[in-house]
C-alpha positions as CSV (number, residue, x, y, z in Angstrom):
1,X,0.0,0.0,0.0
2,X,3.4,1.9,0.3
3,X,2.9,5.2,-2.3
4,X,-0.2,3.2,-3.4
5,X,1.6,1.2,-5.8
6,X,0.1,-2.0,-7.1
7,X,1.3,-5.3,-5.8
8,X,3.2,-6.2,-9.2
9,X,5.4,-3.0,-9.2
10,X,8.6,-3.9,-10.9
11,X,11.8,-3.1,-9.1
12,X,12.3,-0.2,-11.8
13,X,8.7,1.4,-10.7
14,X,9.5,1.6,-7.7
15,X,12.7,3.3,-7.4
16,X,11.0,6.0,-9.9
17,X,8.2,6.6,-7.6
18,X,10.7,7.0,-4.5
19,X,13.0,8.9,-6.2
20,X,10.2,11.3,-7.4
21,X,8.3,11.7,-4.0
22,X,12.1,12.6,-2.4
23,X,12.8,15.3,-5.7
24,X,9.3,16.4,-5.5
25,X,9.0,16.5,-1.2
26,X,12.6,17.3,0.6
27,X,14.4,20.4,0.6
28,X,18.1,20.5,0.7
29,X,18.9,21.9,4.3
30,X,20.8,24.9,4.1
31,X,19.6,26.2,7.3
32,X,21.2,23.7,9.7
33,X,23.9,22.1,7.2
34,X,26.8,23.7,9.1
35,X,24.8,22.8,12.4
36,X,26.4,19.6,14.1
37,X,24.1,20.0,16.8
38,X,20.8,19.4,14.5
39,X,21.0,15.9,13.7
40,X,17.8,15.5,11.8
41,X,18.8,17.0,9.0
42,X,20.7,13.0,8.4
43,X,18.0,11.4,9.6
44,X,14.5,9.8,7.2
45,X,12.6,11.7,9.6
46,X,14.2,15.0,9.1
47,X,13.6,13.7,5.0
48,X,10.2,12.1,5.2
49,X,8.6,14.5,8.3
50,X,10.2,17.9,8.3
51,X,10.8,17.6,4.3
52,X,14.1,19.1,4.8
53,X,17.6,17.5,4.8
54,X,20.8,17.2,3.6
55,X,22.7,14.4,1.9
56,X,22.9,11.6,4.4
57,X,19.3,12.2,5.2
58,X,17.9,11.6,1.5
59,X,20.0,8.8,1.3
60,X,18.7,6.9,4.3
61,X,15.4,8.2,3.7
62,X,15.4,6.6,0.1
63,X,16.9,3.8,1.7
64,X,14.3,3.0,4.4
65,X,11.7,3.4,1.2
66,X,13.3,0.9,-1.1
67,X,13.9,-1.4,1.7
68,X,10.5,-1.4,2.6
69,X,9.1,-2.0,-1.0
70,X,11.6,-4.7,-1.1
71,X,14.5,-3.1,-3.7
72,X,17.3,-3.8,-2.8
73,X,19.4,-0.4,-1.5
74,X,22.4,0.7,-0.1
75,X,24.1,3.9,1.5
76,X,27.5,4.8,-0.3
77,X,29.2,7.2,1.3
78,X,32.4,9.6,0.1
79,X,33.1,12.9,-1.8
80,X,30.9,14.3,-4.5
81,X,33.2,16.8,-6.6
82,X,31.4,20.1,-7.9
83,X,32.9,23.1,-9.2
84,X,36.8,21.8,-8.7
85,X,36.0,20.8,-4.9
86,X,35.4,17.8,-3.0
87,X,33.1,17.5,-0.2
88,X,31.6,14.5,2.0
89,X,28.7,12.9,0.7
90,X,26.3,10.1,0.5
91,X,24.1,8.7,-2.2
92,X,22.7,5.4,-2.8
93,X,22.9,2.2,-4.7
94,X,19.7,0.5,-5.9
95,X,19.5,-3.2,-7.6
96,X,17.5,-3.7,-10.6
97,X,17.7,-6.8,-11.7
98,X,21.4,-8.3,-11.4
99,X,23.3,-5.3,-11.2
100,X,23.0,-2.1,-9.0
101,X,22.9,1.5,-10.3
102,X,24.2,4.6,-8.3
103,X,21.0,7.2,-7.4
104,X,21.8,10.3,-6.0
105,X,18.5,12.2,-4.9
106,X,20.1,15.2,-3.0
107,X,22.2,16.1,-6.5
108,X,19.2,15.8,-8.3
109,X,17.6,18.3,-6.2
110,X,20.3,20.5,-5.8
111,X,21.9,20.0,-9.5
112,X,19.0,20.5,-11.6
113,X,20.9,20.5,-14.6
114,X,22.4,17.0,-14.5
115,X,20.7,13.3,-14.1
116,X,21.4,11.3,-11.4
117,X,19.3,8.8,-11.8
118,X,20.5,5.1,-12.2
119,X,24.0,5.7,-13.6
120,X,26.5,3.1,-14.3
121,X,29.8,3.7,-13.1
122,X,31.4,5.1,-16.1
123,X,28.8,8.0,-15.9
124,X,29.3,9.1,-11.9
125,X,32.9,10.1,-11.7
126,X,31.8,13.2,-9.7
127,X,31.4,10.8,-7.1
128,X,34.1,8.6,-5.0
129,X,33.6,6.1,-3.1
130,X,35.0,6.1,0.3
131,X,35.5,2.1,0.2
132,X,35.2,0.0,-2.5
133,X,32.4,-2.0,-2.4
134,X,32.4,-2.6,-5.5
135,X,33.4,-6.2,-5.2
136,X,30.7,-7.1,-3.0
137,X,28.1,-5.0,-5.1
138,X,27.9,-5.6,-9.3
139,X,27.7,-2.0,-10.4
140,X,26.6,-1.5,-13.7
141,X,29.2,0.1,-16.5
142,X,26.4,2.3,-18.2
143,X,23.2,3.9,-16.6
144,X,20.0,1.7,-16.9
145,X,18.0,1.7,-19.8
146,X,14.1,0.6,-19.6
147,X,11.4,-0.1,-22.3
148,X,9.8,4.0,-21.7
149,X,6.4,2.3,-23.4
150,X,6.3,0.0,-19.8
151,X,6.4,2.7,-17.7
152,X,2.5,3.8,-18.2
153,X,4.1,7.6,-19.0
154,X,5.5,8.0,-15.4
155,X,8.6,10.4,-15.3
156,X,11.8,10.6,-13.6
157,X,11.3,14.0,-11.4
């Protein structure tokens, strides 16, 4: 009953309507970003209550959704490189099928001009790894590609 999605949602379905909800819902936190003392703004509540958060908080809010629809997810965390500087950060892996696919809902939000969505690992160089999981997890080489005539004309944020 989870975003009202019908019991035979594919894996693919799924992570578009939880990506969508986070794009279309949360607010990067700028407010209490430099804020150590306000931890909600990592948290799924500070995501899926207060609609506000910053990297770590999308990413275990998207996390906590997925998981509970039954895709697989995980929390990567490291440095996302924008404008000739690095930064910590944390996005997410989702499996489709055999392979996973980075998703990174907080760029997407805060990027607007670039697609984060379900890239392989040859299109997310702006992001490193902290560890490499990469043995444990099959990453895909190229960003996912879906049949667009199966997806009933539901869009990626």
């Amino acid at each position: 009953d989870t975003f009202s999605l019908p019991e035979d949602t594919g894996e693919y379905e799924k992570v578009c309507a939880v990506y969508n909800w986070l794009a279309q819902n949360v607010k990067y936190d700028t407010v209490h970003k430099k804020n150590e003392y306000y931890t909600l703004k990592s948290t799924a509540y500070g995501a899926l209550i207060n609609h506000r958060a910053v990297c770590q908080g999308y990413a275990v809010a998207m996390y906590r959704l997925l998981m509970e629809l039954g895709v697989e997810c995980h929390i990567i965390t490291g440095d996302g490189i924008t404008g000739g500087s690095s930064e910590y950060h944390a996005w997410n892996i989702v499996k489709i099928g055999d392979l996973f696919y980075y998703a990174d809902p907080t760029w997407n939000y805060t990027v607007r001009d670039e697609d984060y969505f379900l890239k392989g690992s040859k299109d997310f160089a702006d992001h490193i790894p902290a560890d490499d999981f990469t043995g444990i997890y099959q990453i895909a080489e190229t960003g996912y590609s879906y049949d667009s005539d199966a997806l009933s004309g539901q869009e990626v944020f």
